[in-house]
N, C-alpha and C positions, 0 to 999 in steps of 0.2 A: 443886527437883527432887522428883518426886514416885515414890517408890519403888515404889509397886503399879505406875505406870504402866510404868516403866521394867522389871521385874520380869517383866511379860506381855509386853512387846515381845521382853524374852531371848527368852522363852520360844517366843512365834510364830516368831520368826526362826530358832531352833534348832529345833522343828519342821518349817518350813516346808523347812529341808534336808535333813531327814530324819537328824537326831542326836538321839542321848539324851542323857539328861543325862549319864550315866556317859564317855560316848565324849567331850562339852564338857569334863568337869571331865578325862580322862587327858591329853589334850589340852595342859591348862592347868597338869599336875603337883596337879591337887589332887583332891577327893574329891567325889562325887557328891552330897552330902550341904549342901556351899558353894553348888554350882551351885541344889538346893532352894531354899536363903534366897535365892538373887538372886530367883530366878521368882517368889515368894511378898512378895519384898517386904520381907522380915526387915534386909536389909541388900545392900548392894554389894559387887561382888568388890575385890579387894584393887588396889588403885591400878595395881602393876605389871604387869598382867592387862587392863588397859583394852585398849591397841592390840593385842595378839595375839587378844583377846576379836570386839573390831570385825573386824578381818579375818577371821575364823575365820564371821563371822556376816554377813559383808559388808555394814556399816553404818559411817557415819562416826562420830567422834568426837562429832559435836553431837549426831545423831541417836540412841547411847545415852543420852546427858544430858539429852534431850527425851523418850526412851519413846517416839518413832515416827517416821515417816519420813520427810523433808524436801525437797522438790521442791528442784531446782537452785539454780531464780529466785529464793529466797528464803534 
């Protein structure tokens, strides 16, 4: 798993719906500051944050652990 990659995917994905980081992290009961280290790559959010994470960014579970977006077919 490659954390930059995965890091900028948060990030486009949460862009791309037109959230902040602050609005992700109240979201998720945490602080705007967590959501930074995921985007950046410093680290991952906290395990129990995954599937409300995915949904909240409407991405599957492989697809955060890959850092992008994965056709059906495959």
């Amino acid at each position: 798993m490659d954390l930059i990659k995965t890091g900028k995917y948060i990030a486009d994905k949460r862009k791309s719906l037109g959230l902040t980081q602050k609005q992700v992290a109240e979201k998720l009961g945490m602080s705007d500051k967590s959501v930074s280290k995921w985007e950046r790559g410093i680290c991952l959010p906290d395990v129990s944050v995954y599937i409300t994470l995915c949904d909240m960014l409407g991405i599957s579970i492989n697809e955060f652990f890959a850092g992008e977006d994965i056709r059906e077919e495959n």
